[in-house]
C-alpha positions as CSV (number, residue, x, y, z in Angstrom):
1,X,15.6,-33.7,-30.2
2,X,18.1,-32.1,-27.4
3,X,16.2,-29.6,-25.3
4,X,17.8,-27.5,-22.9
5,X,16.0,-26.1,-20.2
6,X,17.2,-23.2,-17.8
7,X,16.2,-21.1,-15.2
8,X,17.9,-17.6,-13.7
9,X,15.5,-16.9,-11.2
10,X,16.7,-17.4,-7.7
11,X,17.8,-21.0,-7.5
12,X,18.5,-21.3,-10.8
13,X,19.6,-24.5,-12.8
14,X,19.9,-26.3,-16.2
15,X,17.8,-29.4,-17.1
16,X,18.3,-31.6,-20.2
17,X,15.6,-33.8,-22.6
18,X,16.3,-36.1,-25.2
19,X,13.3,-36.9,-27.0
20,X,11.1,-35.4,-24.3
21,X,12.7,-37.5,-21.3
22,X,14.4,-35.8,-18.9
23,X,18.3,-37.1,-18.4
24,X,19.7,-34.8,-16.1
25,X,18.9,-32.1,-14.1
26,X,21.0,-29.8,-11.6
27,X,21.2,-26.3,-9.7
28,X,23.6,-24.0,-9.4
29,X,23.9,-24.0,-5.5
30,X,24.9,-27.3,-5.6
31,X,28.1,-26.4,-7.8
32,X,29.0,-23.1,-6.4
33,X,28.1,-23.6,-2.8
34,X,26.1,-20.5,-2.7
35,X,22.5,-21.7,-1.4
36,X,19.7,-20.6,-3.5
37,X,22.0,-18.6,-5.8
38,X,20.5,-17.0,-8.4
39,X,21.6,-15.7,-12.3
40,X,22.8,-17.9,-15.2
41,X,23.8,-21.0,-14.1
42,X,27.0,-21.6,-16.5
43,X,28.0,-24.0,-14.4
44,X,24.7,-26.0,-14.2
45,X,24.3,-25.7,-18.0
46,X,28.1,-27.4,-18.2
47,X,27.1,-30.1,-16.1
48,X,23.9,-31.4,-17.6
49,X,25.6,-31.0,-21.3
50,X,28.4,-33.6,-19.7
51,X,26.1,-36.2,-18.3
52,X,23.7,-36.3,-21.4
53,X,27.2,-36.8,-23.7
54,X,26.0,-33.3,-25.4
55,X,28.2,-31.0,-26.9
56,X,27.0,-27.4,-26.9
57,X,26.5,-27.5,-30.7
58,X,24.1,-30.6,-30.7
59,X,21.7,-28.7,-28.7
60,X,18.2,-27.8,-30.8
61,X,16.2,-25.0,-28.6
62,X,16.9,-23.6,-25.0
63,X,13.7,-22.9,-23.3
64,X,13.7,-20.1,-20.2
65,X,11.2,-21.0,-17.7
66,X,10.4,-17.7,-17.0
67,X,10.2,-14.1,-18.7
68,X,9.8,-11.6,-17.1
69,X,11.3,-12.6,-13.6
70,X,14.1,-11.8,-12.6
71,X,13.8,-8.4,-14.7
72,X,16.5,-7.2,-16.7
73,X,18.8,-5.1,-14.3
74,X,19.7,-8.2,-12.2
75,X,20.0,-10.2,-15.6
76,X,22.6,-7.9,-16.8
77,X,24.4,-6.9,-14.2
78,X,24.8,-10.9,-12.3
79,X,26.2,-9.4,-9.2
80,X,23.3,-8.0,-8.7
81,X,20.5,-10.6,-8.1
82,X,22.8,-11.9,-5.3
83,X,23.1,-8.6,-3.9
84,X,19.8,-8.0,-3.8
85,X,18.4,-10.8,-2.2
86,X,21.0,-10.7,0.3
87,X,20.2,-6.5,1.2
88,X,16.2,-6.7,0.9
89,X,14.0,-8.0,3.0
90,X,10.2,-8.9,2.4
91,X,9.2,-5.1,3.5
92,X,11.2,-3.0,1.5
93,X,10.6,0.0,-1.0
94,X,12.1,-2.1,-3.6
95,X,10.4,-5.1,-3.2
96,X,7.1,-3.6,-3.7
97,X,8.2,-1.2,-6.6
98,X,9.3,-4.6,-8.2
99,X,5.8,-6.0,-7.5
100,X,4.4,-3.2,-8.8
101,X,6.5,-2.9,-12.2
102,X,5.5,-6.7,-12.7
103,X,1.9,-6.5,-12.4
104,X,1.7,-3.6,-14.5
105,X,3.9,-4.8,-17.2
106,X,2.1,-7.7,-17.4
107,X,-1.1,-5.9,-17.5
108,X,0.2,-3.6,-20.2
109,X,1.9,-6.4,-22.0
110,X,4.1,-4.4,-24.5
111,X,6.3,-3.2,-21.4
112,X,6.7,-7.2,-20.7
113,X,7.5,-8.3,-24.3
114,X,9.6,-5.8,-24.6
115,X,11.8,-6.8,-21.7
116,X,11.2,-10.1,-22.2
117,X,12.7,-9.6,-25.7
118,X,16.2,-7.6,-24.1
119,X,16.2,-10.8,-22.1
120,X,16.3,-13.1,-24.3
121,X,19.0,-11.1,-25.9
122,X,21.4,-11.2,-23.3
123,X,20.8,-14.8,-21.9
124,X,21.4,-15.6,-25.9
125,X,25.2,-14.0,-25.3
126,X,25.5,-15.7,-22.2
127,X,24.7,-19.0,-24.2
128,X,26.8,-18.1,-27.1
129,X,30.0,-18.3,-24.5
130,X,29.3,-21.6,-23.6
131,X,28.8,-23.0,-27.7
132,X,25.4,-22.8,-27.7
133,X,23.6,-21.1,-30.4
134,X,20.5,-22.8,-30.8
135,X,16.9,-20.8,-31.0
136,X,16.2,-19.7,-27.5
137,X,11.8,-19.6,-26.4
138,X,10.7,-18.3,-23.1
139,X,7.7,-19.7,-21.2
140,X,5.4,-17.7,-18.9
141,X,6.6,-18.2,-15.3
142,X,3.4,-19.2,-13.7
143,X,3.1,-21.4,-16.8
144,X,6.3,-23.7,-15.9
145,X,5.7,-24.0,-13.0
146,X,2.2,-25.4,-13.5
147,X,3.6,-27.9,-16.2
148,X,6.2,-29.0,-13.9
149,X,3.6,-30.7,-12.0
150,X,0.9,-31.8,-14.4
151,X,3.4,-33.3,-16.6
152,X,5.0,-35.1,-13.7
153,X,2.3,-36.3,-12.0
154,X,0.7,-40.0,-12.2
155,X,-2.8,-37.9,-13.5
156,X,-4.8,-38.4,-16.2
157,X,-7.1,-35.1,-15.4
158,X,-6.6,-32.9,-12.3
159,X,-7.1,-29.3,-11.4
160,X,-3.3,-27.8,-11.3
161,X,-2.4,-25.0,-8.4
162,X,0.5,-23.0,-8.8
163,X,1.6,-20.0,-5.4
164,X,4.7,-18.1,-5.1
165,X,6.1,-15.1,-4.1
166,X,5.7,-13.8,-7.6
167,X,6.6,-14.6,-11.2
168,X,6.1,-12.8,-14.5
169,X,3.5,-10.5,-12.2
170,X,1.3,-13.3,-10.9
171,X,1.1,-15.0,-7.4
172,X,-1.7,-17.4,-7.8
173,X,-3.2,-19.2,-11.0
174,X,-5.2,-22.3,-11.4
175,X,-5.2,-24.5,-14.4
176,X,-6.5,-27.9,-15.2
177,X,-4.9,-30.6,-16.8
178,X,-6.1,-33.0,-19.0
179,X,-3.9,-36.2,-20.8
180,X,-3.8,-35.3,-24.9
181,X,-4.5,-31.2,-24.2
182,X,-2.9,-28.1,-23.2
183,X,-3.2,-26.8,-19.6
184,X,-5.9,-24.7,-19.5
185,X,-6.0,-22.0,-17.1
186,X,-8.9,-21.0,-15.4
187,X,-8.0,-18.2,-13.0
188,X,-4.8,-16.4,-12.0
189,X,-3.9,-13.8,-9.6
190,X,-1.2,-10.5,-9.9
191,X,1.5,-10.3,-7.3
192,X,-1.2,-7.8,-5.4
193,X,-3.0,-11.2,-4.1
194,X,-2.6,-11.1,-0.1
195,X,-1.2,-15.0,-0.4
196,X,2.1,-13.1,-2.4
197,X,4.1,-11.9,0.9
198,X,1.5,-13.4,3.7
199,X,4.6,-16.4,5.0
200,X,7.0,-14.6,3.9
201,X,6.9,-11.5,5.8
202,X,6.2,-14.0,8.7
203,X,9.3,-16.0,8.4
204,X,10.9,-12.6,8.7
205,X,9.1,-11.2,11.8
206,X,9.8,-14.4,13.2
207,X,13.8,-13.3,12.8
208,X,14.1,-16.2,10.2
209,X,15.8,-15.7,6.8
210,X,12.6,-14.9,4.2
211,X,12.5,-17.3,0.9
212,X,15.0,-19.9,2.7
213,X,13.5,-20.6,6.4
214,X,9.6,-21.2,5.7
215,X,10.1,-24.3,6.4
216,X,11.5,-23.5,10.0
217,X,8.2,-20.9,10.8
218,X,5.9,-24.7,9.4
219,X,7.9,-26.4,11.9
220,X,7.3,-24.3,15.0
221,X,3.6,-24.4,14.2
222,X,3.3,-27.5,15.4
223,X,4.6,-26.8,19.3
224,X,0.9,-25.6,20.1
225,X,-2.6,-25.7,20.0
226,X,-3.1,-21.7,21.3
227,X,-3.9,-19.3,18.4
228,X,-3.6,-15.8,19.8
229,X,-2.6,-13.8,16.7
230,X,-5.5,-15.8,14.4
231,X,-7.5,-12.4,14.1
232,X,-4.2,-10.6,12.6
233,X,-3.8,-13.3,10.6
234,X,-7.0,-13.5,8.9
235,X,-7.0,-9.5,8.5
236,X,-3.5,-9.8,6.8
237,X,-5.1,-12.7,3.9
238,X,-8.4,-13.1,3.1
239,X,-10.7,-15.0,0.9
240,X,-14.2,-15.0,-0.9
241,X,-15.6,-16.7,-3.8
242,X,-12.4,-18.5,-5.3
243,X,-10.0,-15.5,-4.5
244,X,-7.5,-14.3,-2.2
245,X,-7.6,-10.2,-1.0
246,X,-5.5,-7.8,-3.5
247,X,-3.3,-5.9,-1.2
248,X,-1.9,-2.3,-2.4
249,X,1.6,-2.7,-2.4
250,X,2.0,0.7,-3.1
251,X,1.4,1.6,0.6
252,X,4.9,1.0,2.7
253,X,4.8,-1.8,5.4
254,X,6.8,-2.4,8.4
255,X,7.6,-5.0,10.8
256,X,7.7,-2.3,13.3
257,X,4.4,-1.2,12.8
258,X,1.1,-3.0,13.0
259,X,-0.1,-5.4,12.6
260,X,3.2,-6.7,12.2
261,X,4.8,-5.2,15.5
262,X,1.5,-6.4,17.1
263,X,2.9,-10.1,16.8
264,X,5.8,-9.3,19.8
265,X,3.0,-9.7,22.5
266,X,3.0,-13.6,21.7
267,X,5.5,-16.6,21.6
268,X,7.1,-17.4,18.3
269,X,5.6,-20.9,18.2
270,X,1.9,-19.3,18.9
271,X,2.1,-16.8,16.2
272,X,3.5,-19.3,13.8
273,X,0.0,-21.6,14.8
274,X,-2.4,-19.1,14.4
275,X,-0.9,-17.9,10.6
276,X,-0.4,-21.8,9.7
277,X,-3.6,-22.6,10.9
278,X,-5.7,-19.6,9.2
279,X,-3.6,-20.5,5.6
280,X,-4.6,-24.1,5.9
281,X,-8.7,-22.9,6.7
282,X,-8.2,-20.4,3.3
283,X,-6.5,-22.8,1.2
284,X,-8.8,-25.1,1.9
285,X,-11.7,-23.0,0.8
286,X,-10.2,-22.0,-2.3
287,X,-9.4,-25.8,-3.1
288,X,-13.0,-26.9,-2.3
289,X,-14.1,-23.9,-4.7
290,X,-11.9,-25.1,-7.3
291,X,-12.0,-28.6,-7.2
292,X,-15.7,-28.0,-7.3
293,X,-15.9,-26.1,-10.2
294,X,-13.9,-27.6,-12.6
295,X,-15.5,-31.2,-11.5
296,X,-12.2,-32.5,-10.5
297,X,-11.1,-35.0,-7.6
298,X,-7.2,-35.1,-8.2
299,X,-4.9,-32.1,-7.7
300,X,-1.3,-31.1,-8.9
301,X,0.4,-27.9,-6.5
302,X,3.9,-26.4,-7.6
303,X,5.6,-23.0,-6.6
304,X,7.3,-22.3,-3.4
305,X,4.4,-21.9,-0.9
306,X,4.0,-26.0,-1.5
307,X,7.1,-26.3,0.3
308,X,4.8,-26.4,3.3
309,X,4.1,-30.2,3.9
310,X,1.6,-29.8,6.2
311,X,-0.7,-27.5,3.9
312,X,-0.4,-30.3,1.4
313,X,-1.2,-33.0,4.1
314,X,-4.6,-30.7,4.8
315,X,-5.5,-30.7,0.9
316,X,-4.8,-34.3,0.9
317,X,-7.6,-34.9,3.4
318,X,-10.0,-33.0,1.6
319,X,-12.9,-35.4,1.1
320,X,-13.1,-33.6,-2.6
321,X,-9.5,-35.0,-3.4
322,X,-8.7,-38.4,-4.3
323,X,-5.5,-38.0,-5.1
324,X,-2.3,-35.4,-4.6
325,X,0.6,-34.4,-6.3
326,X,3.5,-32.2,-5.7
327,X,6.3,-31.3,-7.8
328,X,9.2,-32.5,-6.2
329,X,11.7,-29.2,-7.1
330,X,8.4,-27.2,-5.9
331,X,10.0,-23.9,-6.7
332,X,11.5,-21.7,-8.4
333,X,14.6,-23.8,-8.6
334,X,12.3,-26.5,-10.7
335,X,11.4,-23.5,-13.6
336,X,14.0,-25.0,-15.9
337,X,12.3,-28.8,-16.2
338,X,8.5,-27.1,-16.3
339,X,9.8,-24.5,-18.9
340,X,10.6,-27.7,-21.5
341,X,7.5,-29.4,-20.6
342,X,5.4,-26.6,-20.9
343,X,6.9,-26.1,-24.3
344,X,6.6,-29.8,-25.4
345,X,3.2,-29.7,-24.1
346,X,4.1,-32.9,-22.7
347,X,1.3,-35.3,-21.5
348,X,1.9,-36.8,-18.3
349,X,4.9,-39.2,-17.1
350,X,5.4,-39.9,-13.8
351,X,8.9,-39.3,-12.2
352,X,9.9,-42.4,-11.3
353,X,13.2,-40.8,-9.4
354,X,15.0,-37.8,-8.8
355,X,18.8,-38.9,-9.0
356,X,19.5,-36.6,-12.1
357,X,23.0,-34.8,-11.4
358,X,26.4,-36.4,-11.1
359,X,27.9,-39.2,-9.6
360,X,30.7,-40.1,-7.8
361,X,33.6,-41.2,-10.0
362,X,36.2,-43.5,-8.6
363,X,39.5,-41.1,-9.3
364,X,37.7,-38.3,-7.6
365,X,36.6,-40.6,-4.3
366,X,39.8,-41.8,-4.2
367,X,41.2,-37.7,-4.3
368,X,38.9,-36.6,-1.4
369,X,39.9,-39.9,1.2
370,X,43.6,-39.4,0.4
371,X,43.4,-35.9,1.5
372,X,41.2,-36.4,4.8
373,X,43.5,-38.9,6.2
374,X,41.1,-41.2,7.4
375,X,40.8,-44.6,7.2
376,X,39.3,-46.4,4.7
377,X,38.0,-49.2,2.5
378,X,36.1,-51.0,0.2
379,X,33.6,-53.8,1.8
380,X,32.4,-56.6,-0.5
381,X,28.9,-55.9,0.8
382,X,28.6,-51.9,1.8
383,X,24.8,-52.0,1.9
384,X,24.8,-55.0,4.6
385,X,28.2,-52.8,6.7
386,X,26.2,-49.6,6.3
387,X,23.0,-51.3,8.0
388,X,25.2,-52.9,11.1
389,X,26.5,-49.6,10.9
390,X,22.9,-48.2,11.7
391,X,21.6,-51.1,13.7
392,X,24.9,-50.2,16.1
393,X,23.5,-46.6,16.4
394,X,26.1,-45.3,14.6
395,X,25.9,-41.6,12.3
396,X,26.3,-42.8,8.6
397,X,26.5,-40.3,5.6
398,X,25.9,-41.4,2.5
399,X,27.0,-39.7,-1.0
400,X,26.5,-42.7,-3.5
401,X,25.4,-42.5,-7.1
402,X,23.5,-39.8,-9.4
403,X,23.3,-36.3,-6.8
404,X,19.2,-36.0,-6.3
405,X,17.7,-33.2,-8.0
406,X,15.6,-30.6,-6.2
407,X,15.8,-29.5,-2.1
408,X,14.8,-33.0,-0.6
409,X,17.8,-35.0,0.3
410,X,16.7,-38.7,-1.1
411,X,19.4,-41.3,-0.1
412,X,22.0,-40.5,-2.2
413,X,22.9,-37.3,-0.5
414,X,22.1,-38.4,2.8
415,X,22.9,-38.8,6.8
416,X,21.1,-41.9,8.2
417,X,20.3,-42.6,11.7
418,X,18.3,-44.8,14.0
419,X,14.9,-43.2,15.0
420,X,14.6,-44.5,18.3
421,X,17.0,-42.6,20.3
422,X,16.4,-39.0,20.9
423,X,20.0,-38.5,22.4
424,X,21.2,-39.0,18.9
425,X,19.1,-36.6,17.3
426,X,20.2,-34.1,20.1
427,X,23.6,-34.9,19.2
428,X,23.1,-34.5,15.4
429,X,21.4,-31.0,15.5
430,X,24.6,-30.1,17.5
431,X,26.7,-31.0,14.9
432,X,24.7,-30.0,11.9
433,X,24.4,-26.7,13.4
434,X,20.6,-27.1,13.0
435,X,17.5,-25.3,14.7
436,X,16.9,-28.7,17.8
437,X,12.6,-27.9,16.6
438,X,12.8,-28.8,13.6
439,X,11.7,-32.2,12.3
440,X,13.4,-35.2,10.8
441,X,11.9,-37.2,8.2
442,X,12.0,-41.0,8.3
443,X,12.7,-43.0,5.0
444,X,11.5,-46.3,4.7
445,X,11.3,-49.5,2.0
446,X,7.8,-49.6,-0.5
447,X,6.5,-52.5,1.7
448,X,6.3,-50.8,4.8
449,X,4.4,-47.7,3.6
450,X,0.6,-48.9,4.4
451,X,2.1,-50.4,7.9
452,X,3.4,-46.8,8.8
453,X,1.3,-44.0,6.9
454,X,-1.8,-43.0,7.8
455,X,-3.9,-41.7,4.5
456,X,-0.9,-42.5,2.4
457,X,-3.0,-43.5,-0.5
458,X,-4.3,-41.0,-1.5
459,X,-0.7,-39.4,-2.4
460,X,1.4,-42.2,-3.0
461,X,3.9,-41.5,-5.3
462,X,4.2,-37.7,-3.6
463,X,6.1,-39.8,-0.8
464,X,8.7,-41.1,-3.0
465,X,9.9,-37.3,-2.4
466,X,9.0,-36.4,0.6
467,X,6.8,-33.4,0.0
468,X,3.4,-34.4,2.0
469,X,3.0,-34.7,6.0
470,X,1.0,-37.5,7.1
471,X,-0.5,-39.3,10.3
472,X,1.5,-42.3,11.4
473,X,0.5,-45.4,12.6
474,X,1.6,-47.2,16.2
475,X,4.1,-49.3,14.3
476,X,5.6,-45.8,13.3
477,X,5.2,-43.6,16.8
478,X,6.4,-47.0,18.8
479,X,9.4,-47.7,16.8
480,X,10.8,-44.6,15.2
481,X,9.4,-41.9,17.7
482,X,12.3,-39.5,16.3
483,X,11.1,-39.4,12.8
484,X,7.9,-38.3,14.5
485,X,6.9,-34.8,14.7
486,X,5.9,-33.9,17.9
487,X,2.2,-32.7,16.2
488,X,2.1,-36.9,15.4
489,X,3.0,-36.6,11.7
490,X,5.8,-37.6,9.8
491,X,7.3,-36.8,6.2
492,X,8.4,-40.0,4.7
493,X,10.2,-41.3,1.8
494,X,9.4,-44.5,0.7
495,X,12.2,-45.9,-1.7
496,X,11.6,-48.4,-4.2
497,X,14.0,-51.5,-5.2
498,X,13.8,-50.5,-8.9
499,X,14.8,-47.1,-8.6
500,X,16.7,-47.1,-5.3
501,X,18.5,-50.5,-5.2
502,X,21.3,-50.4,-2.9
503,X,19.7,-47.7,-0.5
504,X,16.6,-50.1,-0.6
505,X,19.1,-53.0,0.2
506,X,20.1,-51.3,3.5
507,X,16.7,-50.2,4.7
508,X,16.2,-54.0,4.0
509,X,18.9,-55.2,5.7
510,X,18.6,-53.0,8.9
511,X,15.3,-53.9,9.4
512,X,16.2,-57.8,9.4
513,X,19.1,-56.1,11.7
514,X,16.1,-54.1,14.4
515,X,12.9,-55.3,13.0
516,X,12.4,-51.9,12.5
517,X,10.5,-50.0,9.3
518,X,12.6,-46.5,9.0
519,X,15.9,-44.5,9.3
520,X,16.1,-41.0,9.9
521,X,17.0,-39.3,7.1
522,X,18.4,-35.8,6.6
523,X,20.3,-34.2,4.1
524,X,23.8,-34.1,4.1
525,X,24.5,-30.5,4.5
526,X,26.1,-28.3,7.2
527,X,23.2,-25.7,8.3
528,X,22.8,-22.8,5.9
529,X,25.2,-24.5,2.7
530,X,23.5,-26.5,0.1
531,X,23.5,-30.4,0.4
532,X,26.8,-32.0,-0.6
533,X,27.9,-32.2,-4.7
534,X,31.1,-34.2,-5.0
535,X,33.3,-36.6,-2.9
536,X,35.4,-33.5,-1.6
537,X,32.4,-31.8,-0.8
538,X,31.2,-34.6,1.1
539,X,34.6,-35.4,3.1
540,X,34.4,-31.8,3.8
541,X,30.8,-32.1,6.1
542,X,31.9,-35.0,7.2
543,X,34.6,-34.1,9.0
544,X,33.5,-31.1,10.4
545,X,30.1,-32.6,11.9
546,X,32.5,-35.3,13.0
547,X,29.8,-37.8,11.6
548,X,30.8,-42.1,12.2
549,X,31.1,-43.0,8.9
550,X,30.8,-41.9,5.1
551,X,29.8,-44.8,2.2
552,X,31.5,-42.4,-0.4
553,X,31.0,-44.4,-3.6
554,X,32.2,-47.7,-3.2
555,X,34.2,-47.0,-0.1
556,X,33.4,-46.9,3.5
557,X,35.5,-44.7,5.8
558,X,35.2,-44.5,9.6
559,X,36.2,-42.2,11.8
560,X,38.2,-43.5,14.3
561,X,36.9,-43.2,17.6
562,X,39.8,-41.3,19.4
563,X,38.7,-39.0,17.2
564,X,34.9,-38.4,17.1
């Protein structure tokens, strides 16, 4: 049976199944170039269709992995969700009058099958352009996203954690997850949960971009041990008894007012602290209650708030939790795999890999060096060149084989670097355009995983996609100091041979090179666009970071060095 799934929400996507397996998977950001865009993904829908060798018409049932969210302006009127997103902020009129519609046509629930109806409707026409007219199903957003991770994850029976900003009018649910039944939820929260905005309106105080730069707030958490604003934060969320605070979203906010204007008196970095810290102490609570409750020791998270690695590294150490799983496309952006599963009722199946959108084709490689003018050319052994490359201390991009799915560059979409000079760092967060606090992950082979990672067992196959923070170990700190946070944790990737084999073969070969365990790994992106698609796209950011080399397919090309 052909299954497509697809998501319109804000980083929306297309995924296909055959039989229940997932083939291919991709997002519409990485097609347009728009990051995080958001609406029907025509485009995305095209691509998966072409690598599954689908034609329109062979496909049996579409399934939306989500109802209710977006809500029907923004999905008839596409110019709109962009507009939106782009205009509002985490404190507007709007945003809470969307909230608010949500929760109470969820509550209602004839308000939010009737729209979920109309939406189905008009996604159906959008369909029908492309030749596909098969039976389209909607899944409850909260719902997918859950399933996304249970049906993913290497469990047999775990308790299953889904936050996000909001989604069909919840915030928070909890579900558990057992191998031959449905998920079975045990407690969910409406968008009026204090977790719903809490690091969001944060990242936006902080004079980051809300929804896309949480990720940069975790980062500067790390740059001290002083927690000045803790009492704000812990009036803003709060938690008893298995629940976070409701919060009336009714009542107008601003981050000109307190508590919010309160936050100028400290440093960025200290105010980041004290909220990261007091969300860790919460989350932990509610885990423990959970966990507890449903007499579970393993635990599947998925929804955007799990973007934070080092929240996931403090459930991890939990001595309730034995083992820790996060969906790999933790957001929104995964809806459109978790809607199918959630419809199959699929049991679980670990990912094994996440290389699910195109690949490089020869004519289109050769297209894209032709037109840069560099030099180039096709080494019998480009794993063993790449790894001198490295070993030199040379910059080397990589965009080789199927694109990886989800926001985690993992080796196919790549820059690799030595992690043991911090002059090279320096240089690349020039070039990159990147904020210079931010932390670079190390990727490393399957053998040197125990050797580097400290508590790594507990969420081993998490680490295939770099989604948890750990510990390191000396061999880690000594030799690759600048895959090291400066807090002493680290976000690996460990790659196997199976599914990784030529990446494999140069972490390999430059460790036989350095006697070192890891690269640097980054994603292949200029700051603020989505990580590289095609060869043209990957020429493109290579020249204008003015990066050493690019393995583009099969070919290596070098910058010359009058001209780096």
């Amino acid at each position: 049976m052909i299954v497509l799934g697809i998501c319109d929400s804000q980083d929306s996507g297309a995924a296909l199944f055959a039989d229940g397996r997932l083939v291919a998977a991709v997002n519409e950001e990485r097609l347009n170039r728009v990051k995080l865009w958001g609406g029907f993904p025509s485009g995305s829908i095209r691509e998966v269709l072409r690598l599954g060798g689908v034609g329109p018409e062979q496909v049996e049932a579409v399934v939306l992995g989500t109802r209710i969210t977006p809500n029907l302006v923004p999905r008839a009127w596409r110019g709109v969700h962009q507009g939106l997103r782009k205009r509002s902020g985490q404190f507007g009129y709007l945003l809470n009058a969307f909230i608010t519609y949500q929760v109470a046509a969820r509550a209602l629930r004839v308000p939010e099958a009737i729209e979920a109806a109309v939406a189905r409707a008009v996604i159906s026409r959008d369909l029908r352009a492309i030749g596909i007219r098969a039976r389209l199903v909607s899944v409850d957003h909260h719902l997918a996203h859950a399933a996304g991770a249970w049906a993913t994850s290497p469990f047999d029976r775990a308790l299953v954690v889904t936050v996000d900003g909001l989604g069909d009018g919840l915030g928070v649910t909890v579900s558990v997850g057992e191998r031959g039944k449905r998920l079975r939820r045990v407690h969910a929260e409406s968008g009026f949960s204090s977790l719903t905005l809490y690091y969001s309106r944060l990242t936006q105080v902080l004079g980051f971009t809300p929804i896309k730069d949480e990720g940069k707030v975790n980062g500067l958490a790390a740059y001290t041990d002083r927690l000045p604003a803790l009492g704000i934060a812990r009036g803003l969320l709060g938690y008893r008894d298995g629940s976070f605070t409701t919060q009336n979203r009714l009542l107008p906010e601003s981050p000109d007012r307190p508590p919010w204007s309160e936050l100028k008196r400290w440093s960025r970095e200290e105010v980041a602290a004290s909220f990261q810290h007091h969300l860790e102490d919460v989350f932990r609570q509610f885990a423990r209650h959970w966990l507890r409750r449903t007499g579970t020791s393993r635990i599947c998270l998925a929804g955007g708030l799990f973007a934070n690695v080092k929240l996931n590294q403090r459930l991890a150490q939990l001595d309730e939790v034995e083992g820790l799983y996060v969906m790999p496309h933790m957001g929104d952006g995964g809806l459109a795999v978790g809607g199918v599963l959630a419809w199959l009722g699929s049991d679980p199946e670990p990912l094994d890999h996440l290389y699910l959108g195109p690949a490089p084709e020869a004519a289109e490689v050769e297209a894209a060096v032709r037109a840069s003018g560099f030099p180039a050319s096709e080494p019998a052994d480009l794993a063993g060149e790449v790894a001198k490359l490295l070993a030199a201390g040379r910059v080397v991009a990589r965009c080789d084989g199927r694109m990886e799915w989800g926001p985690r560059a993992l080796g196919n979409r790549s820059i690799l670097v030595q992690a043991t000079d911090g002059r090279t760092i320096e240089w690349l967060n020039e070039r990159l355009k990147r904020s210079p606090f931010m932390p670079f992950a190390p990727i490393l082979p399957d053998d040197e995983y125990d050797a580097c990672i400290v508590g790594g067992g507990k969420a081993p196959h998490a680490a295939r996609f770099m989604t948890v923070a750990f510990d390191v170990t000396p061999r880690m700190r000594d030799g690759c100091p600048g895959a090291v946070h400066c807090d002493g944790t680290a976000r690996p990737q460990r790659v196997s041979p199976k599914t990784a084999p030529e990446l494999h073969r140069i972490l390999h070969e430059y460790r036989r090179l350095t006697g070192l365990p890891a690269l640097i790994n980054t994603s292949f992106n200029m700051h603020e666009e989505p990580i590289v698609a095609s060869p043209a796209d990957a020429v493109e950011a290579f020249s204008r970071a003015r990066i050493d080399a690019l393995a583009l397919g099969r070919v290596l090309v070098e910058r010359p060095a009058e001209v780096a």
